[in-house]
Each structure stands twice: as structure tokens, then as C-alpha cells.
N, C-alpha and C positions, 0 to 999 in steps of 0.2 A: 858198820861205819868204817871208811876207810881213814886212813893215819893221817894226822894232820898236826903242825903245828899251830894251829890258832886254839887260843887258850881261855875262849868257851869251854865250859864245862861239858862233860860228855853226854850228860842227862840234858842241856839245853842243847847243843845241837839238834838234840837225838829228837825231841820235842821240836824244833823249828824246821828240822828237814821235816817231819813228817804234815806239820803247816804250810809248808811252802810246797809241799805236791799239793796236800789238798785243797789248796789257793791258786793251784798250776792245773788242776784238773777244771776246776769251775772256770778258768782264762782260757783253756784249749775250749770249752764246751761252748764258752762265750763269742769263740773267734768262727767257730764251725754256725752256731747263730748266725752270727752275722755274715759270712759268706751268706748261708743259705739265700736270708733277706736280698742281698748284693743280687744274686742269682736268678732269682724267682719274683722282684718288684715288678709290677705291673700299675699301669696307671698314669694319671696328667702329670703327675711328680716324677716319673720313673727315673727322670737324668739326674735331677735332683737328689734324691734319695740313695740312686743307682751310687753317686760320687760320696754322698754321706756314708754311708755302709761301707765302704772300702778308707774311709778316713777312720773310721771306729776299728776295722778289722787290721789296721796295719799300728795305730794307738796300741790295743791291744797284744801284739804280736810280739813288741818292745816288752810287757810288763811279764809276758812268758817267758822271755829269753832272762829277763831277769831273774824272776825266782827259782827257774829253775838253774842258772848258774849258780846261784846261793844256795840251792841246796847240796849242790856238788860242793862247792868251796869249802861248806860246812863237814865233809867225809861223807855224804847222803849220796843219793843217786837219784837224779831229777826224771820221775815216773810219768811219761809223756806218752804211752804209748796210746792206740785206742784202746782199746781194752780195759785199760787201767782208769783213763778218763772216762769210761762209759759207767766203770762200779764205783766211782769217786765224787763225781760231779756232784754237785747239791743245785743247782738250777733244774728248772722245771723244764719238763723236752717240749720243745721244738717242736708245733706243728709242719706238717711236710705240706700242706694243702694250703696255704698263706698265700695269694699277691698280690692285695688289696695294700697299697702304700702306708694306709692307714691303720690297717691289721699289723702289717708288721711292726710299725713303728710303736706299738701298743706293748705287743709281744715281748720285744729288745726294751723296751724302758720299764719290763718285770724285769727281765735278769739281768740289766746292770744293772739296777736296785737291789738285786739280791747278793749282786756282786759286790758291789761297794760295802753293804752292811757284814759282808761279811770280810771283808778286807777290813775293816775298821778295826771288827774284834780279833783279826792278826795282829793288828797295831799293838793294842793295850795289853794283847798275851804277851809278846814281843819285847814289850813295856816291861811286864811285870819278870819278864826272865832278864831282864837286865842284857836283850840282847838290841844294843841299840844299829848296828848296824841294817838289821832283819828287819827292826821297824822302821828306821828310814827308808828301807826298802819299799814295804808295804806301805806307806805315809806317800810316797811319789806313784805308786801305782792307785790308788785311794785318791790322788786328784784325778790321773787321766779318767778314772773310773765316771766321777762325778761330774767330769768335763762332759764324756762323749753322753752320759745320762742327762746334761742337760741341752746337749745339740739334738737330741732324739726328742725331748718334750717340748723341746721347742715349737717344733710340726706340729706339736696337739693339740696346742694352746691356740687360744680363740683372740 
């Protein structure tokens, strides 16, 4: 950790940096998703879709640059790289063979669901470390989450 005067404890920092990569890795994995999708739609939707995907990837792009300042802030080091997000991620990979509009919009409303539910429980550990800045943090990322999950399900709804 590096030196810092904020007067978090060293053990909750040290605990919230390592929350906030591991909630920075599943947001980089989420963002490279969603390109993908942006990339590779095919179909009657494609402009459609084409413009919703790059709305969720740039939502997204915001809640990265957040945590991972916060885990700097906090003396951490915000762990972005690939590599690090490829052994960290907890979302399920990415089909590469997807452009069915339909398929992917399937695909993306697994792992922002996987994203949200897992940003939540940053919340309440956040909560329970008494570090309320970190949760606010996560609590503003936790709606975009549930926002762009519900502009995705929206398309799938009958």
C-alpha cells in the first residue's frame, strides 16, 4: 500500500482496494463484452442495437475509471491490465461466434446480471467495513449496472 493520509484503517483499505480491482476486472471484462457485441451485431436491429452497445460500453467505461481511482486513492494500485483481468474476472467468456442481435442481447443481460449482483455484495461489504465512501461508490455503479440491464432486457421482452 502506498502512504496516505486518509484515515481508513490499513486493514480496510487493504480489503476495499482489493474489492474494487476485483469489481474493475469484471467492469473491464464487461466493457470488452460489450464492444465485442457493438462489433460483431448483425441483423434487422443492427443500428439499433449497434447504438445501444456503445451506450452500455461508454456507462460502463465511467464506473471503471471510478473504482479504479478509488483504489489508488485508497494507497492500492488499480490492476487493469489484460492479464490481470483475464485471471480476475468472474463473468462467464464471451462467445466469439455471436451476431445474432438476439443472441447477444441474451449473452450481455447474463453478465450484467452477474455484474450487478456482484456489485451489490461490494455494497454491503463496504457497509459492513464502515467504508462509506467505497460504497457510495459501488451503490452509483450498482444503478448504471441495473439501468443498462434493463435497456438490454428490454429487446427481449415480448
Amino acid at each position: 500500500m502506498h502512504p496516505t493520509r486518509n484515515n481508513l484503517p490499513v486493514k480496510v483499505r487493504k480489503e476495499m482496494v482489493a474489492l474494487l480491482n476485483a469489481r474493475l476486472a469484471d467492469a473491464l471484462d464487461l466493457c470488452m463484452q460489450t464492444k465485442q457485441a457493438h462489433w460483431n451485431v448483425k441483423g434487422l436491429q443492427f443500428h439499433s442495437l449497434h447504438l445501444l452497445f456503445d451506450k452500455i460500453y461508454e456507462a460502463n467505461e465511467e464506473a471503471i475509471d471510478l473504482m479504479a481511482e478509488r483504489a489508488v486513492a485508497l494507497g492500492g494500485v488499480a490492476e487493469g491490465t489484460i492479464d490481470a483481468v483475464a485471471k480476475a474476472t468472474t463473468l462467464p467468456k464471451y462467445p466469439l461466434t455471436l451476431s445474432d442481435g438476439k443472441a447477444h442481447l441474451q449473452r450481455l443481460s447474463q453478465s450484467l446480471a452477474a455484474f450487478g449482483e456482484q456489485v451489490r455484495e461490494a455494497i454491503d461489504r463496504a457497509d459492513e467495513l464502515e467504508d462509506a465512501g467505497t460504497a457510495d461508490l459501488f451503490t452509483q455503479v450498482s444503478r448504471e449496472a441495473d439501468k443498462s440491464l434493463w435497456l438490454v432486457e428490454a429487446h427481449l421482452q415480448k
